[in-house]
C-alpha positions in Angstrom: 0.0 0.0 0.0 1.7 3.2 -1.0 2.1 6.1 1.8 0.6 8.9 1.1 1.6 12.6 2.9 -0.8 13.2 6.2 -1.5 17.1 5.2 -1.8 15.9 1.7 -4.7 13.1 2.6 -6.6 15.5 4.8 -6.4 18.6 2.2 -7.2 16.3 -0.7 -10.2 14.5 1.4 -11.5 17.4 3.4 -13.3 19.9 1.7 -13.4 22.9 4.1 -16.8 24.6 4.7 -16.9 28.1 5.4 -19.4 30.7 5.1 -17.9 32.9 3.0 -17.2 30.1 0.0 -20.7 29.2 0.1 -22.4 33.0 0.4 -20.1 33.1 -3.1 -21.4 30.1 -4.8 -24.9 29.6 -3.3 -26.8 30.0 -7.0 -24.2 27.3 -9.0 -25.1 24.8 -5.8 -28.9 25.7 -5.9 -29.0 25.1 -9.5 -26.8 21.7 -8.9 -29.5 21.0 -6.3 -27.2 20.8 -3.5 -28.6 24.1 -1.6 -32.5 24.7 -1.0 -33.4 28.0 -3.0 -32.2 31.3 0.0 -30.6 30.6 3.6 -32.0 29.0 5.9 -33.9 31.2 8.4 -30.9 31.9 10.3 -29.3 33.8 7.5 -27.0 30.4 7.2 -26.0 28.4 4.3 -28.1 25.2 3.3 -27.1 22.1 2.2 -28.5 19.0 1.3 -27.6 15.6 1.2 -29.0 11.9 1.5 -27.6 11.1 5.0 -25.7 13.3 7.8 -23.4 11.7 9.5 -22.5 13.1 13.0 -19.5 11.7 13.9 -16.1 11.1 11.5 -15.1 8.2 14.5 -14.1 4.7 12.9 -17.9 3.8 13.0 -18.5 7.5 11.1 -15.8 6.6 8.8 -17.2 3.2 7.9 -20.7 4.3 7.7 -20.3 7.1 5.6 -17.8 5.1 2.4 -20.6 3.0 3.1 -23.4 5.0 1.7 -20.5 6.5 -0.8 -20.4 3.3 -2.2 -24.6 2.7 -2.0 -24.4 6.1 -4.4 -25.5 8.6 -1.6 -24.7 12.1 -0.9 -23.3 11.7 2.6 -22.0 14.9 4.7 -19.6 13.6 7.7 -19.3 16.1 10.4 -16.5 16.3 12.9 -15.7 18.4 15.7 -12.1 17.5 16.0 -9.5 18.4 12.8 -9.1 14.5 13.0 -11.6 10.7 11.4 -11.0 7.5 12.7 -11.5 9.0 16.5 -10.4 6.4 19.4 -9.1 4.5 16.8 -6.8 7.0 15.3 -6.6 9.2 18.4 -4.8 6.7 20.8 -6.2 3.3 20.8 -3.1 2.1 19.3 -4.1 -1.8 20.7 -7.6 -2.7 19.7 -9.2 -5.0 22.1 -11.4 -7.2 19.7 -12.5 -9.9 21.6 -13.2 -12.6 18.8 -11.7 -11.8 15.5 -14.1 -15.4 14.1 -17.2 -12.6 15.1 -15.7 -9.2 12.7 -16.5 -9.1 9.2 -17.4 -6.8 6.4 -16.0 -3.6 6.1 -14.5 -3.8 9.3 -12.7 -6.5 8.6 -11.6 -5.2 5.6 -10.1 -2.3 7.4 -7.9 -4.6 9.8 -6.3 -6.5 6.7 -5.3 -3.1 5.4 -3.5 -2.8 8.5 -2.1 -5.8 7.9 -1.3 -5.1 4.3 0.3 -1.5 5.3 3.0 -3.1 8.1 3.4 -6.0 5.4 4.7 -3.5 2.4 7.2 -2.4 5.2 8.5 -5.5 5.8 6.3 -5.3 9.0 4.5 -8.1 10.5 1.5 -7.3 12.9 -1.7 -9.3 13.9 -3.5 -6.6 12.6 -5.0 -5.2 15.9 -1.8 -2.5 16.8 -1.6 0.4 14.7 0.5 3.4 15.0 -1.9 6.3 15.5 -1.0 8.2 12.1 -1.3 4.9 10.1 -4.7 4.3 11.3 -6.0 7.9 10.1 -4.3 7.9 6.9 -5.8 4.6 5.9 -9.5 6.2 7.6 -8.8 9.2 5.1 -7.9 6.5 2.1 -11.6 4.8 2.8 -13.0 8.8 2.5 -10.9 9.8 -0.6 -13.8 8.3 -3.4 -17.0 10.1 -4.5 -20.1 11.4 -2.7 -18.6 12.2 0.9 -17.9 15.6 2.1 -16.3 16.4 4.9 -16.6 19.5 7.7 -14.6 19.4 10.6 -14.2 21.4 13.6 -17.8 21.9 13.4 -20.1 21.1 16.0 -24.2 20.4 16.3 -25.9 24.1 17.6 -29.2 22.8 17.0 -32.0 20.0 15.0 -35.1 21.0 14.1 -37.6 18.3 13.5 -41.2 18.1 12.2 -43.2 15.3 13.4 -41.1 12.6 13.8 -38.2 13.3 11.5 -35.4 15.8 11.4 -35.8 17.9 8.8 -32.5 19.8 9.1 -29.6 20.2 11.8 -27.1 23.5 12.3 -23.7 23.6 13.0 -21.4 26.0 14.5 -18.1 26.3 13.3 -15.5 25.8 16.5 -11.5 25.1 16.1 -10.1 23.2 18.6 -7.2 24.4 20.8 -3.6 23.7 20.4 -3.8 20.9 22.5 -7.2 19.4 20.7 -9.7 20.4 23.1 -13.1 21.8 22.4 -13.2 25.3 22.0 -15.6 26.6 25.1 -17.3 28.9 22.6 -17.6 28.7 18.8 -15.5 30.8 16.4 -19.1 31.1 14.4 -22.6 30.4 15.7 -24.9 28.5 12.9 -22.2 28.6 10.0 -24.1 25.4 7.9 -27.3 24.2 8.1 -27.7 21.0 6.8 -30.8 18.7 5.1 -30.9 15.3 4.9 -33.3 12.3 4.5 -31.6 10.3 7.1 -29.1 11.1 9.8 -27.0 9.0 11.6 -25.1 9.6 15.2 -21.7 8.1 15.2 -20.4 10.3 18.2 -19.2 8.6 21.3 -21.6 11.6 22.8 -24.6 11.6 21.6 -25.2 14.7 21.1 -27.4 14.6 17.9 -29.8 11.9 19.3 -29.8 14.1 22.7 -30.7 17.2 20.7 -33.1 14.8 18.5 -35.6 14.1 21.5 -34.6 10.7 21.9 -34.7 9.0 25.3 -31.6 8.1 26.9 -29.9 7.7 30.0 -26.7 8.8 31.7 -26.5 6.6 34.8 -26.4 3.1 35.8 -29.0 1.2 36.6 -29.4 -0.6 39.7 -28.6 -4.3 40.0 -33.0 -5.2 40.2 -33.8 -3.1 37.3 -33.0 -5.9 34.8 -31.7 -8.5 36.9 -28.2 -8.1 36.4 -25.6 -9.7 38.4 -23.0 -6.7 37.8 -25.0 -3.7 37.9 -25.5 -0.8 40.0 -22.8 0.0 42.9 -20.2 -2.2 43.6 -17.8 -2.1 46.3 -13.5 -3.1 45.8 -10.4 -2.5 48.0 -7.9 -2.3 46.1 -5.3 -4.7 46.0 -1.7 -5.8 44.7 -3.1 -7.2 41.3 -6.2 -6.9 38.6 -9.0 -8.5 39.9 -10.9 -10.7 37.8 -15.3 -10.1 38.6 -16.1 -14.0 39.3 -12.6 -15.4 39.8 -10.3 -15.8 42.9 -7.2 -13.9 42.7 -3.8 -14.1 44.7 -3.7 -10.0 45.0 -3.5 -8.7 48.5 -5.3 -6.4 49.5 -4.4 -2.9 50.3 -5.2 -0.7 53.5 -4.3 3.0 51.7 -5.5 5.7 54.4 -7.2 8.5 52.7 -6.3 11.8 55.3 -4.4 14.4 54.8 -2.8 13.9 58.1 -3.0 9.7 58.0 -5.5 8.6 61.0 -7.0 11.5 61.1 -10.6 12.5 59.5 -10.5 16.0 60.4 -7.7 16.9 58.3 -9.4 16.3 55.1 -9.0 13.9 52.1 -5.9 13.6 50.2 -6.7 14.9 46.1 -8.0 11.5 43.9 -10.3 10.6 46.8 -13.9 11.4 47.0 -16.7 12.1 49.9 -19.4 11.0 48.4 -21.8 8.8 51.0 -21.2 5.1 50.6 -24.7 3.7 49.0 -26.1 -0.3 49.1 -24.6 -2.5 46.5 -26.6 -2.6 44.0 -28.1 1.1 43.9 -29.0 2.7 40.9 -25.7 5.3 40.5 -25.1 8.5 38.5 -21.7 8.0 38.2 -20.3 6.3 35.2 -17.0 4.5 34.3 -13.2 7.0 34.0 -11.9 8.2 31.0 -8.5 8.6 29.8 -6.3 9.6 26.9 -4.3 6.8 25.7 -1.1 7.5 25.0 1.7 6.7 22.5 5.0 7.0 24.4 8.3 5.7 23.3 12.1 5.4 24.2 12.9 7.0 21.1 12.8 10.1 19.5 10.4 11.6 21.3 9.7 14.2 23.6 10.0 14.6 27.4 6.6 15.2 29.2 6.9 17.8 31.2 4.8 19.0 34.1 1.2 20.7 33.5 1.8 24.5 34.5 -0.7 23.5 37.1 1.1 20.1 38.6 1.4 20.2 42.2 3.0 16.9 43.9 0.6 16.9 46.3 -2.4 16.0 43.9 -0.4 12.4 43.8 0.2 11.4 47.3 -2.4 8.7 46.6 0.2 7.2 43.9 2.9 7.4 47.1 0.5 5.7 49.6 -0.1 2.8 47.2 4.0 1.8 46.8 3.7 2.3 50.7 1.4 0.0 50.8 2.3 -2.6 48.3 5.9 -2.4 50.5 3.7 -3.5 53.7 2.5 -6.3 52.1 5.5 -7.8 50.7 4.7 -6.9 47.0 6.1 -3.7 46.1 6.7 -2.5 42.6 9.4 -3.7 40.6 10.5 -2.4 36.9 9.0 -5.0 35.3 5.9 -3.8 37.0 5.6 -0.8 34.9 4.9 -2.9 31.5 2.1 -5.3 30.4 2.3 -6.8 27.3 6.1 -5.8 26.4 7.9 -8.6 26.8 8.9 -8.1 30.8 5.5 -8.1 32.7 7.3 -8.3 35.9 4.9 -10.2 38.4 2.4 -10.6 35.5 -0.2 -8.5 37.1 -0.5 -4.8 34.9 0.0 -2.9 38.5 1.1 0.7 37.5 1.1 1.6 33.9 0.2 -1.0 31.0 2.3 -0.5 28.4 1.6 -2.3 25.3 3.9 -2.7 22.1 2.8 -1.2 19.0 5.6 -1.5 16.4 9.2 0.6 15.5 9.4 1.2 19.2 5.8 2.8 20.1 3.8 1.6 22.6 -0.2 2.6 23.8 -0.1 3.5 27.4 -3.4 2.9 29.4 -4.5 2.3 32.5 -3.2 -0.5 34.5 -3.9 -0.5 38.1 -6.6 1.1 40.2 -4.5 4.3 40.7 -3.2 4.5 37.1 -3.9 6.5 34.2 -7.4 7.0 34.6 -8.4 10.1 36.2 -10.8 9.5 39.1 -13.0 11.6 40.2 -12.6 13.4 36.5 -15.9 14.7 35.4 -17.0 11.6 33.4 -20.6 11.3 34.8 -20.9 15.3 33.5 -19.6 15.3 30.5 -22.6 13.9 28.2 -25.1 16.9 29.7 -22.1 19.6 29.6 -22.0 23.2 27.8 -18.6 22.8 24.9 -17.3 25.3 28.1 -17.4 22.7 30.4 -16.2 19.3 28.3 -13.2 22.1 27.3 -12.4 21.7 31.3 -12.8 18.6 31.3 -10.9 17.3 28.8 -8.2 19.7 29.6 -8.0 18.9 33.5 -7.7 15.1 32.1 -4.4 16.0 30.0 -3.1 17.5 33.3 -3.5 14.7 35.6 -1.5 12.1 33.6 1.3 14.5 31.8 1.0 15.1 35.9 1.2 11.6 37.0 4.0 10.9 34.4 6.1 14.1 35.9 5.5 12.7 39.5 6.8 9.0 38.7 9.8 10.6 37.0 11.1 13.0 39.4 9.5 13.1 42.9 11.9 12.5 45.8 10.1 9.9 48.0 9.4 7.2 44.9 12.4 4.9 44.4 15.2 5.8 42.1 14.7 3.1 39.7 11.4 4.4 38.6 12.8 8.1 37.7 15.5 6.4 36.0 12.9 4.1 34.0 10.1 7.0 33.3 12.8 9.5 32.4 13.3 7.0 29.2 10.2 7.6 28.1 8.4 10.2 25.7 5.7 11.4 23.7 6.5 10.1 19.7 7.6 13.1 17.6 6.0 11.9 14.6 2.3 11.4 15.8 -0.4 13.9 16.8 2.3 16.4 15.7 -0.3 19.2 15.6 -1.0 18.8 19.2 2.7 18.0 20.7 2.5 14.7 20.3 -0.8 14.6 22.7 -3.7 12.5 21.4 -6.4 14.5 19.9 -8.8 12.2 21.0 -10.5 11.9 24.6 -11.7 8.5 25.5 -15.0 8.9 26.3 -16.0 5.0 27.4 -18.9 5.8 27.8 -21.4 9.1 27.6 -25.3 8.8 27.1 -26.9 5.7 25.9 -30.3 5.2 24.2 -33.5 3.8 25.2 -34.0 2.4 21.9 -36.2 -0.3 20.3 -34.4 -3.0 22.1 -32.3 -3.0 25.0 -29.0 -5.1 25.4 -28.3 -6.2 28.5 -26.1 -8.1 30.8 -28.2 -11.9 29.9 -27.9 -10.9 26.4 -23.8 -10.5 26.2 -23.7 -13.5 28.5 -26.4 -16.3 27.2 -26.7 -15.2 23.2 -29.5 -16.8 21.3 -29.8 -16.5 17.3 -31.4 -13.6 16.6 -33.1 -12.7 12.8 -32.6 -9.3 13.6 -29.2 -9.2 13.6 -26.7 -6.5 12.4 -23.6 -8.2 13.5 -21.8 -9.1 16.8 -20.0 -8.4 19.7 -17.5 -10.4 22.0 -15.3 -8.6 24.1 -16.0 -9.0 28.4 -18.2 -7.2 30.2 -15.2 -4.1 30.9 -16.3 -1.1 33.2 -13.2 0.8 34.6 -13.6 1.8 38.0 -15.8 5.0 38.3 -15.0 6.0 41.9 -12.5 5.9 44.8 -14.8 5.8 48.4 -13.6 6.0 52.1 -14.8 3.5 54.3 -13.7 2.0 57.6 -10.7 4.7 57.1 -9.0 3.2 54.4 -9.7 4.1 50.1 -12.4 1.8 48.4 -12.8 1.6 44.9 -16.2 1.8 43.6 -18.1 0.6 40.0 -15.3 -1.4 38.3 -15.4 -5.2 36.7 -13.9 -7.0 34.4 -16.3 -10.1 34.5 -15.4 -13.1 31.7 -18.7 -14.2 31.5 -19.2 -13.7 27.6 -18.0 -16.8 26.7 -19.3 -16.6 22.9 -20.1 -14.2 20.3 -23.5 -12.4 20.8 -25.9 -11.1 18.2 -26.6 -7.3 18.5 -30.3 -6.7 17.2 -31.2 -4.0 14.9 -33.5 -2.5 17.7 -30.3 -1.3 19.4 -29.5 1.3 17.2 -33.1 2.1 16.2 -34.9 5.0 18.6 -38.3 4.1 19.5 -41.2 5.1 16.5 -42.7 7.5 18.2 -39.5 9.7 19.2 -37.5 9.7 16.0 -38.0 7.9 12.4 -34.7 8.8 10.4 -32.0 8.8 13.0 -29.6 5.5 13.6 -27.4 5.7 16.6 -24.1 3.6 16.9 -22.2 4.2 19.7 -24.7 5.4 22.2 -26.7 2.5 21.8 -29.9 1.2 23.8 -27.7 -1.0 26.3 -27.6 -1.3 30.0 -24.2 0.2 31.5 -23.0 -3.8 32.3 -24.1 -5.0 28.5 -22.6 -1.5 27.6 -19.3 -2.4 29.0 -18.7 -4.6 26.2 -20.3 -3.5 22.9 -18.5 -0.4 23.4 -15.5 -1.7 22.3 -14.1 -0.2 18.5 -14.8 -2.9 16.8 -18.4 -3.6 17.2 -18.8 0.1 17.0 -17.4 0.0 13.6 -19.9 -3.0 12.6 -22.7 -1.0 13.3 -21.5 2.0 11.0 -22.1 -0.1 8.3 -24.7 -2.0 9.2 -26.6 1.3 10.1 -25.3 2.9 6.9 -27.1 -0.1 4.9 -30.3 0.4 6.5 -30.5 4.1 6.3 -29.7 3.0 2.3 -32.7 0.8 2.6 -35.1 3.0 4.4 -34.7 5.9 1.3 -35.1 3.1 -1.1 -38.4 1.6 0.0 -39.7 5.0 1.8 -40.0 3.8 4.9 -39.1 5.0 8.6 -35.8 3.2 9.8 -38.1 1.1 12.0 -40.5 -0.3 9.5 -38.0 -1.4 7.1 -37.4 -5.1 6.0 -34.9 -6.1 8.7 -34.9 -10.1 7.0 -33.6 -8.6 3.9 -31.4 -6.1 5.1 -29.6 -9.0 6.7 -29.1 -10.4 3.6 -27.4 -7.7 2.5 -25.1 -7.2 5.0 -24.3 -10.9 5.0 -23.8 -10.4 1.2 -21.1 -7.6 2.3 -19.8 -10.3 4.8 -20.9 -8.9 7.7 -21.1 -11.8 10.8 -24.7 -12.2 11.9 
């Protein structure tokens, strides 16, 4: 596969919007029939296509060369400069579960990852990718016909009549230097954009929200639906990763949470939250952590340095936990640093899992309970946020781990052999290079999720039947990262997480899922922030399925224009013949 130039790629593939092109050429696109007749009432310019797409993420990406190729007019909107989201922004090791249960497009996407690394004398399994290669083969799939692209543009508004969306507006916002949001937009109701059928590919929402679609933000409790891992549960954290359902040799972990240790009235120590301590099982409003996910490397790269905010004392949590793994005869050890790189220590992922990429890159997540994620960091408001707020958010999560990374490498009371180790690593100078080598991509696990047509929950992933109304499957376990650190009995509790084995097959995911109810909305597909409990959730999340349903919502969108039906009433036994005819996996 030849390389083609990054800035080339994007230039060639992203048309730029602006207001002032189309103000210039609004009677040749009105007489093309790509502009209604005037503005829209706003004084805006109006376009129209077939489909919207809200979203360029890998399920965007995938959805939208899908219609392309169906012969629709398909505009992909992206608040970011950047497609392929998690994929491309970070999420250098895909976690796939069952690669028997990926087919179609998506499959087709991970053998051009193999095919890339394989004309450089590369081999890979297909599943690591270095950041930049994954977005320059998202913006090869983009390059053909009938796809136009706006990004740094962001939903303002949707007007609907009845049930259906007649037209959405976008406001045009750049992203910082560091690839956050911008709190306010550069222009207010720059586009306004028509389309038969829209489609919300965000790992937000935000279309559907705006759409008048029910969904949820929470978790529900372990009674709603019967569901063994719902609601709140309780941890302490311990020397190892704890496996939901299996014993483990891990010790636990006494880690006092005061500011002056033993003693309530001094406070809490930063990481550590008040918050009362409800029953197991309650209904919560608090949702899994997010992170960015990092590609560091030993070479060429470039030193993290503290956040002009980082104060030492914010990490005195990440102190008290190598205290206490030193009480109970399992302290850290270099190897303890890595997962997945040929010298797992202990073979427990205790600090930072570190997994190899290839020419030296790695994807950096969260290993341990005090890790990369940063707890308590907004998660649970970001989905109902002003672009103000998710600008803090996203910004106060950069700080904690370039943070974190600055406290393991130089603080005083942490053992010398871990400055000496961090101080070898680095951001790569070749990716994200128009952000520092940061990722330009939060990872939002997890935001709002619909109450669709059919819920997927935690019996579903676990006890699959065959299902005629499939779209395609998932297979990953049931994965919730921890969503809170608790005090109770005087020591830090951990609060939300799992990591529960139980899907021990592939699982159908029904059409219903991505379909809103009739009554609320008939020409909107939603594949992200699906109709799933938080637990079910935890696993269809993953990239993978995400990018199944981009086509497999692309095909029915295709199919509801043809036969002039709502997305709900169309023929869901022949549109899986079609998508097994693509060679999607039903």
């Amino acid at each position: 596969m030849k390389k083609m130039p990054r800035r080339t790629a994007s230039t060639i593939v992203s048309r730029q919007i602006s207001r002032r092109n189309f103000l210039q050429t609004a009677s040749l696109l009105a007489a093309a029939g790509l502009v209604s007749p005037g503005l829209a009432a706003d004084d805006s310019p109006r376009r129209k296509f077939d489909v919207c797409i809200y979203g360029a993420t890998s399920g965007g990406v995938i959805a939208a060369a899908t219609l392309a190729r169906l012969g629709r007019s398909v505009l992909l909107v992206e608040p970011t400069r950047h497609v392929g989201g998690m994929t491309a922004g970070g999420l250098g090791w895909v976690d796939f579960g069952r690669a028997s249960s990926i087919g179609g497009a998506t499959k087709k996407y991970f053998d051009a990852v193999r095919s890339y690394y394989a004309g450089e004398n590369i081999k890979t399994n297909g599943w690591s990718v270095e950041p930049h290669v994954a977005e320059l083969l998202f913006e090869k799939i983009l390059a053909g016909p009938n796809i136009e692209i706006v990004r740094e543009a962001r939903l303002n508004m949707v007007k609907k009549e009845g049930r259906r969306i007649r037209f959405i507006t976008l406001d045009k916002a750049p992203v910082d230097a560091h690839g956050a949001p911008a709190p306010e937009p550069a222009e207010e109701n720059f586009l306004t954009v028509e389309a038969a059928m829209f489609i919300d590919c965000s790992y937000e929402g935000d279309l559907l929200a705006k759409a008048g679609v029910s969904h949820r933000t929470d978790r529900e409790s372990r009674a709603e639906y019967g569901e063994s891992l719902a609601g709140v549960c309780y941890s302490v954290p311990t020397s190892g990763r704890e496996i939901t359902g299996e014993k483990s040799s891990a010790s636990p972990l006494q880690i006092d949470p005061y500011v002056r240790p033993g003693d309530p009235s001094s406070g809490l120590i930063p990481l550590v939250s008040s918050a009362s301590l409800l029953p197991a099982g309650s209904k919560s409003s608090v949702i899994q952590s997010y992170n960015f996910r990092l590609c560091m490397t030993k070479e060429n790269f470039i030193p993290i340095e503290a956040p002009a905010n980082y104060d030492p004392k914010n990490f005195e949590l990440m102190y008290r936990c190598f205290a206490a793994l030193e009480k109970v005869g399992k302290p850290f050890e270099p190897g303890d640093l890595y997962f997945n790189f040929g010298h797992e220590g202990s073979g427990s992922p205790r600090l930072l899992k570190i997994t190899r990429l290839v020419k030296g890159k790695t994807d950096v997540n969260n290993a341990a309970s005090i890790s990369m994620d940063y707890i308590p960091g907004g998660a649970e408001r970001y989905a109902n946020a002003t672009w103000a707020e998710r600008s803090k958010i996203w910004r106060a999560h950069e700080d904690y781990q370039r943070g974190l990374l600055y406290y393991l490498k130089t603080h005083d009371r942490l053992p010398d052999w871990v400055h000496g180790e961090m101080t070898k690593w680095g951001l790569a100078k070749d990716e994200f290079t128009d952000s520092a080598g940061w990722p330009t991509q939060l990872y939002v696990r997890e935001a709002r999720r619909m109450v669709g047509s059919y819920l997927i929950d935690q019996k579903h992933c676990e006890d699959p039947v065959v299902r005629e109304d499939s779209i395609g499957m998932g297979s990953y376990s049931l994965d919730s990262h921890i969503c809170q650190r608790l005090v109770k009995d005087g020591m830090v509790i951990h609060e939300g997480g799992f990591y529960s084995r139980g899907v021990s097959k592939p699982y159908p995911i029904p059409y219903g899922a991505i379909t809103p109810r009739a009554e609320e909305c008939e020409n909107l597909l939603v594949t992200f922030c699906v109709s799933a409990t938080h637990v079910a959730f935890a696993s269809v999340r993953m990239e993978p399925p995400f990018m199944i349903m981009g086509e497999s919502a692309a095909v029915a969108a295709d199919q509801a224009m043809t036969e002039g039906k709502s997305v709900q009433e169309i023929d869901v036994k022949k549109l899986s013949s079609r998508l097994m005819d693509a060679g999607q996996c039903l």
